[in-house]
N, C-alpha and C positions, 0 to 999 in steps of 0.2 A: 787525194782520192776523190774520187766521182760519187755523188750519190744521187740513188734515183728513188723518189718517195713514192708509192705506188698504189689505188686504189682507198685515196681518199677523198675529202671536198672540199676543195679549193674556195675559199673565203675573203673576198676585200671589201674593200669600201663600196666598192661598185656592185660588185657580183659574189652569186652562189652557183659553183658548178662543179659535178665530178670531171677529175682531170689527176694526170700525173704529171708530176715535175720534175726537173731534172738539175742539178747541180754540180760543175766543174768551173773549175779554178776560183773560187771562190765568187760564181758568180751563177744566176740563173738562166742556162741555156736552151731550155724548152718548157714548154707547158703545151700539153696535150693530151686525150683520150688516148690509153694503151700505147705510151711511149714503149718504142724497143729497148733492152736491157743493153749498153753502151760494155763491149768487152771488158773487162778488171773492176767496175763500177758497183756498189753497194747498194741494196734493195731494200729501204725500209716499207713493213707492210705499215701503211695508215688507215687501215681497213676500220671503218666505224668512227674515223676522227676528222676533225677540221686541219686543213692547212692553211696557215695565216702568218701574214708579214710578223718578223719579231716585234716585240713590242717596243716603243718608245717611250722612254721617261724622260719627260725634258725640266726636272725639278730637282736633284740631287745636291748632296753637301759630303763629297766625301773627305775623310782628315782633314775637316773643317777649324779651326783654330777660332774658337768663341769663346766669350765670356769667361778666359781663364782657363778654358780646358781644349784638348783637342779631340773632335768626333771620333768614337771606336770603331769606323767602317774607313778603312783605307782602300784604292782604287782596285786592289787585285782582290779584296774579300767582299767589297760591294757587287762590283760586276760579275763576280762568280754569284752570287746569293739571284743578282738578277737573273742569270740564266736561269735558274733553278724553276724561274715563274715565268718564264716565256718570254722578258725582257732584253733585248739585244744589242738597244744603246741607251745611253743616260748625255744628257747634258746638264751639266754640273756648272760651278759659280767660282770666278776669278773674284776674291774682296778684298782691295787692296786697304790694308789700314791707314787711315787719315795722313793724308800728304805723302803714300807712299808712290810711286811712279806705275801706270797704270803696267806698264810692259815689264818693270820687275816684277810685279807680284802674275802678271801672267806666264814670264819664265818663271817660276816658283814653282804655281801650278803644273807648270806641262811635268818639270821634274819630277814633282813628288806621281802625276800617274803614267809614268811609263812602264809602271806596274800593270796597268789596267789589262785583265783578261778579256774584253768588251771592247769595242768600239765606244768614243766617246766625242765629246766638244765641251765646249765654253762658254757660257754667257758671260761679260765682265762688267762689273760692279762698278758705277762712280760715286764714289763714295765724299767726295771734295771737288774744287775747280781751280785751276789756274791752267794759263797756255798750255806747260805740259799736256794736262789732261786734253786737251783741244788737240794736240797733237798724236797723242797716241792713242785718241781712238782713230783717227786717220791712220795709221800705222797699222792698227791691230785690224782693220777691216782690208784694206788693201794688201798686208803680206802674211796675215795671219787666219785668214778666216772666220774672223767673228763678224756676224750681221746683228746680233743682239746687247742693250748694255742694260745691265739692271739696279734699279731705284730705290734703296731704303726708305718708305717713309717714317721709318720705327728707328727705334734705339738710337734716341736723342744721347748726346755726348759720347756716341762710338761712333757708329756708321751712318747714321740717318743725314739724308739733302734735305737743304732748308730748299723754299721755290725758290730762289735764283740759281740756285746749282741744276735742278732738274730743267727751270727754262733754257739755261745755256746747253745743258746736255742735251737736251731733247734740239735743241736747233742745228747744233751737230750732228746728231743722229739725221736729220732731215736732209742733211747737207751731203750724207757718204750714202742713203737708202739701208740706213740701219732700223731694225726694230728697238724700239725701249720698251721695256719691263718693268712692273711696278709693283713691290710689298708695299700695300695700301692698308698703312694703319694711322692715324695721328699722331707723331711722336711725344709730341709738346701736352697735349690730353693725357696719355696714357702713362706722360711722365709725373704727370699732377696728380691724375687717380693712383697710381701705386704709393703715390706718399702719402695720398687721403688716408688708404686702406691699409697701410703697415700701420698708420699710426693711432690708427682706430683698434689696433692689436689683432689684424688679420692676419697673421705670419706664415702661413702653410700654403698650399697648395691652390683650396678652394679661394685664394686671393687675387692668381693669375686670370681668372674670368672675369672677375668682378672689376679689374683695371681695365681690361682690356673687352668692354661693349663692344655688340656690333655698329651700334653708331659712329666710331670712333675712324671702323673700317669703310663704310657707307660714304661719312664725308671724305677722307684720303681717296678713295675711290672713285669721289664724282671729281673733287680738284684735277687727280694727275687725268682725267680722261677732258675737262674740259682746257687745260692745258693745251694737253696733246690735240685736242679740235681747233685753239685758235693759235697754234704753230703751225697747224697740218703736218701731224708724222702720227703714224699707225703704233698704236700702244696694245702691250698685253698683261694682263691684270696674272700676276701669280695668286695659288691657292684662295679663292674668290670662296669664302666660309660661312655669308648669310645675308638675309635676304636686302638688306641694304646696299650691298655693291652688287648683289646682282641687278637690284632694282636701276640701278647706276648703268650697267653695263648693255641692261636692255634697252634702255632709255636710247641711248648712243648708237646703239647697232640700228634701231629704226628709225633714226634720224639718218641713217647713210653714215655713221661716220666707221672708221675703220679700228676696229678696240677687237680686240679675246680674250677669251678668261680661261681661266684653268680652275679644275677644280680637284682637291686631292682626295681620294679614294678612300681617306680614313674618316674625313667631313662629311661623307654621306651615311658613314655607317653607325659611326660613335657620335653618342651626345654630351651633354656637360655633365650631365650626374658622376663623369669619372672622378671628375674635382672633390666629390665627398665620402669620395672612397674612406675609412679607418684608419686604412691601411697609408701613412706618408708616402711609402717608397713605390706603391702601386699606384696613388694619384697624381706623386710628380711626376712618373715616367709619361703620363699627358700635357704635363706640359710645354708647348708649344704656340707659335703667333704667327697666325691668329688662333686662339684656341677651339676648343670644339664649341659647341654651340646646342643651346634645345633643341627639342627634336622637329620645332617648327621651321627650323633654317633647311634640315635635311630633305623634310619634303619638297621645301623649294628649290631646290638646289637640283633635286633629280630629274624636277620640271622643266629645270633650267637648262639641264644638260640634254632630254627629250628634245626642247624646241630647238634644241642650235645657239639657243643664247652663251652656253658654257661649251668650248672646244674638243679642250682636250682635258684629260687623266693624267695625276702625279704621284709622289707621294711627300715631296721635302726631305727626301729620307737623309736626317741626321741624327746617327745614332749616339747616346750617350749611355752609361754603364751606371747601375745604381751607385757605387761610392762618387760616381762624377755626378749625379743629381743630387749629394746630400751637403754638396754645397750650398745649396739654400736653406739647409733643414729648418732655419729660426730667421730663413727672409724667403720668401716667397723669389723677389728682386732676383732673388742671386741663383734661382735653379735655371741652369742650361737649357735655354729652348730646344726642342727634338726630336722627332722618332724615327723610328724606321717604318719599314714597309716594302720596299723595292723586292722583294721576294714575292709578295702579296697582293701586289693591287689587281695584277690581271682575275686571280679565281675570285677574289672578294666581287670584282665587278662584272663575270660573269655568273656567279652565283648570285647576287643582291640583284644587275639589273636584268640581264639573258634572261636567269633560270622565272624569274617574276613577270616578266614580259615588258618593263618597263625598256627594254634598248632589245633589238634584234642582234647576230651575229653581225651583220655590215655595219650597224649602229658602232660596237662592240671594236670592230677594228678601227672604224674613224676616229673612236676615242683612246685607244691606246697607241696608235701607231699612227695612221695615216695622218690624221689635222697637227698631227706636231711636225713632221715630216715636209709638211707644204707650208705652215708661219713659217718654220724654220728654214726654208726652203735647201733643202737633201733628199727633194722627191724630184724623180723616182725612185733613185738610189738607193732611198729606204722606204721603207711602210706601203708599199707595190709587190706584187710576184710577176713584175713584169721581166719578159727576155731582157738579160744585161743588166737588171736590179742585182746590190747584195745578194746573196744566197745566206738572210738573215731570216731563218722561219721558225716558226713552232709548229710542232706537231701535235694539235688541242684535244684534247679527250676529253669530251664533253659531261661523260658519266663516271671518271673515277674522282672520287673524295678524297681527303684528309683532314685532320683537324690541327689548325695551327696551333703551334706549341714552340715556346723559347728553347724547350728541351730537342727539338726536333730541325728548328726554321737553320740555316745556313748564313744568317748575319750575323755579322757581326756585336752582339748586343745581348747580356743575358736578364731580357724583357721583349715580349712581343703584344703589343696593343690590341692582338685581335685574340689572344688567348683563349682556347677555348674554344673556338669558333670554328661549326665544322664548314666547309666548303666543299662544293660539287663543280666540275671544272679543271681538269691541270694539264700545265705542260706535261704530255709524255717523252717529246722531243723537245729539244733546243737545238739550232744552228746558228751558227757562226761565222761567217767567211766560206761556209759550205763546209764546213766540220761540225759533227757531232760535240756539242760542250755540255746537254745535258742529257741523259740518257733512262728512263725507268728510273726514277731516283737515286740515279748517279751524275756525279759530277766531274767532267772531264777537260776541267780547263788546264790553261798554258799560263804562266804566269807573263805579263809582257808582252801578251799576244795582241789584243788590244792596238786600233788606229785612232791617231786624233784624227776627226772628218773636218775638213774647211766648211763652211759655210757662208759662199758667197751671198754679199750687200744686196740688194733689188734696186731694180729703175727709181730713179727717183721719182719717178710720175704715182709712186704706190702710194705716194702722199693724198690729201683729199681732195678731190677734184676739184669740192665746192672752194674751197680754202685757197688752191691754187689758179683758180678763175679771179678770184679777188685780188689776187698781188699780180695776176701778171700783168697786169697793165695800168698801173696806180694812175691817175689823172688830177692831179692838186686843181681846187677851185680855183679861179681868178679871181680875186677879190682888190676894190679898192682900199688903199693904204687911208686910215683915218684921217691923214692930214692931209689928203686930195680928194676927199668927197665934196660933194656940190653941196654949199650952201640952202 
C-alpha cells in the first residue's frame, strides 16, 4: 500500500517546513507542498503534528543471556514496544562468552531475532583475543555488515578486556575502518569496592552506587579514549552517566580527536536517591552500570548533550522481571543489571528537553535518529526524509500526553522506571517500511517482519589525521654504534 501523509511539518536535522510526504514500496518517493493523492494510496491527515525520521536506538539488549538469567524483552516484543514510541530501529550487541568464536555467537544472535518486528543490526562484543578473534572481525565486517565492535571495561571475570585485548582489538578495528565502542567503567576498582561494601554489611541495592563511583567511569573513559588517540581509530563512549567521562570526552573532542558519546535518556532524568527507595524490589529494578547518578551529573550531562559534546540518545534497554532481580535479594553483586525504556526515550526527551527549551525539534532529531545514523553510518537510509530514504517515520503530536505506567507501557517487563511520569509528546503514527506499525494507540505489527541492515566499515582515512601524519612516514635517527664513536 502507498501512503500519503498530508498537511503536516516536516522535521530533520537540518530543517523545519510544511510539506507532504509520500510513501511506496517501502520507501520515500516524494516530499513536497500539496502532493497529489497517488490512485489506491492512503491519506493520513498530520494536521497539527511533526513528521520526523523514525527514531534510532543504537544501545539495546534484547534476550540478552546475563548474569544467570536471560533479559524478558525478546526481538519481536522489543521492537514492537519500540514502535509504540516512535522508534524504528535498535542496534543491539552480539556478546560472545569467553573463548567463544566471535561468528558463532553472531549466528546465534541473527537466529534468535528473526523474530524482530523492526529493522535492526549489530554491534559485536570482544570480549577475549586470540587469531580467531583477528579473523573474524575481518569476516564480520566484510560479509556481514558490522562496522562496530564493543568493549567491556566492567565485569571483571565474565566479560571485561584487560588493555591488551582492547589495544589488539582496536588496531584491528583500524585496520578494516571499523568503529570501537566502549562500556567505560574500571573493572578491577569496582571489583575491589563491591567486596569492600558487601563486607562492610551493605547488601541491598543502595550498595550498587556506592561500588560503582563516577570516578571509576572518568578514568575507563579517559584510558579507552587515550588509547584510542595513540592507535588513531575513532571511539564511541556508550551511556556516558557523569561528569567525569564527559569531562573526558570533551577534552578529546577539542583537541581534534575523533570520540562520541551517548547518553541514555533515563541518566538525565533519574537520579541516585532511587537506590534508597524502602521498597527492595522498586530500588533494584534501578539497578544498572553505570548507575544513576546525583542530580549534579544530570545537569551536566544536558549541557553536554546542548553543546555537541554528547551525540546521540539510548536507553540500554535490558529488561529484567522482579523475581529475575531477587536474585541478589542478600547480595547487591548478584541483582541483574537493566532496564528498559525503548518505548520511552523519545516523549521523556521531548518533554524534559523540547517542551523546556533546553533542545529544539532539529536538536530533538539529531539526537534520536539522525547522529546515530551517520557514526553508524546507514545515512541516508535512515534518520533523513529524504527521496529513496526508508519510509521509517513518525508521525509526532507534540500536544498529546500520557502517563507511563507498567500497567499500560508495551514491554516487556512488569516495572517501568519512569512510573508515574506524565509526558507531553507521542508517537501518533509509526512507520515502517511504509506500513502503518503503530497507529492511535494501536499496535500493528508482523512478527518477523523485521531486516537485519548491513552497515558498511568507513575509509580508513576516518582514523586521526594527526596520528596518521605521524606513521606515515617513520624516519629512524642515524646514530653512531657505541663502539665506533670518536674518541
Amino acid at each position: 500500500m502507498s501512503i500519503l501523509i498530508r498537511g503536516g511539518t516536516l522535521v530533520t536535522a537540518e530543517d523545519t517546513k510544511r510539506a507532504d510526504i509520500y510513501c511506496e514500496g517501502g520507501l520515500i518517493r516524494a516530499v513536497g507542498p500539496q502532493l497529489d493523492v497517488p490512485a489506491g494510496a492512503r491519506v493520513i491527515d498530520a494536521g497539527g503534528c511533526m513528521i520526523m525520521p523514525g527514531g534510532i536506538d543504537p544501545h539495546t539488549h534484547m534476550e540478552l543471556p546475563f548474569m544467570g538469567t536471560v533479559a524478558s524483552e525478546d526481538f519481536f516484543s522489543g521492537t514492537s514496544a519500540a514502535f509504540s514510541g516512535g522508534t524504528t530501529m535498535i542496534i543491539d550487541f552480539v556478546i560472545p562468552g569467553p573463548g567463544e568464536r566471535l561468528l558463532d555467537a553472531y549466528k546465534k544472535w541473527r537466529g534468535w531475532s528473526e523474530k524482530a518486528a523492526g529493522d535492526y543490526s549489530f554491534h559485536v562484543a570482544v570480549t577475549w583475543w586470540d587469531d580467531s578473534v583477528h579473523e573474524d572481525m575481518g569476516t564480520l565486517c566484510r560479509e556481514h555488515g558490522v562496522n562496530s565492535f564493543k568493549h567491556f571495561m566492567a565485569y571483571k571475570n565474565a566479560i571485561m578486556c584487560d588493555d591488551e585485548t582492547l589495544i589488539n582489538s582496536f588496531s584491528r578495528a583500524r585496520e578494516l575502518g571499523a568503529l570501537c565502542t566502549v562500556h567505560a567503567e574500571n573493572g578491577d576498582l569496582v571489583y575491589r569496592l563491591q567486596k569492600e561494601i558487601f563486607e562492610k554489611g551493605i547488601t541491598g541495592p543502595e550498595g550498587h552506587p556506592l561500588s560503582r563511583p563516577p570516578e571509576v567511569e572518568g578514568e575507563a573513559a579517559n584510558r579507552a579514549i587515550r588509547i584510542a588517540e595513540v592507535l588513531g581509530v575513532p571511539l564511541y563512549l556508550v551511556h556516558t552517566s557523569c561528569i567525569d567521562a564527559l569531562e573526558a570526552v570533551t577534552r578529546a573532542r577539542l583537541e581534534g580527536q575523533r570520540v562520541f558519546a551517548e547518553v541514555l535518556a533515563q541518566h538525565l532524568v533519574i537520579d541516585s536517591s532511587v537506590y534508597r527507595n524502602p521498597d527492595w524490589d522498586a530500588a533494584a529494578h534501578y539497578v544498572m552500570s553505570p548507575p544513576f547518578r546525583p542530580r549534579e551529573h544530570q545537569e551536566a550531562l544536558w549541557r553536554g548533550l546542548q553543546a555537541g559534546m554528547l551525540q546521540t540518545t539510548a536507553t540500554d534497554h535490558c529488561c529484567f522481571c522482579t523475581p529475575q532481580k531477587r536474585a541478589g535479594l542478600d547480595d547487591f553483586r548478584q541483582i541483574p543489571n537493566g532496564t528498559g525504556g525503548v518505548e520511552d526515550r523519545m516523549s521523556v526527551l521531548w518533554h524534559h528537553g523540547v517542551r523546556t527549551g533546553k533542545l529544539t525539534a532539529n536538536d530533538f532529531v539529531k539526537i534520536t535518529s539522525t547522529n546515530a545514523a551517520q557514526i553508524f553510518n546507514v545515512y541516508p537510509r535512515k534518520g533523513s526524509l529524504s527521496v529513496g530514504a526508508d519510509a521509517d517515520l513518525v508521525v509526532w503530536d507534540p500536544d498529546a500526553r500520557r502517563t507511563i505506567s507498567a500497567s499500560t507501557h508495551h514491554q516487556n517487563i512488569d516495572f517501568n522506571i519512569y512510573e508515574g511520569m506524565e509526558v507531553q509528546g507521542l508517537a501518533a503514527y509509526t512507520l515502517s517500511q511504509g506500513k502503518v506499525v503503530w497507529e492511535q494507540g494501536e499496535l500493528k505489527t508482523e512478527r518477523g517482519a523485521g531486516r537485519y541492515i548491513d552497515r558498511p566499515c568507513f575509509p580508513t582515512y576516518w582514523s586521526s589525521q594527526r596520528r596518521r601524519n605521524e606513521l606515515a612516514e617513520p624516519t629512524a635517527v642515524v646514530r653512531e654504534k657505541p663502539e665506533q664513536a670518536a674518541v
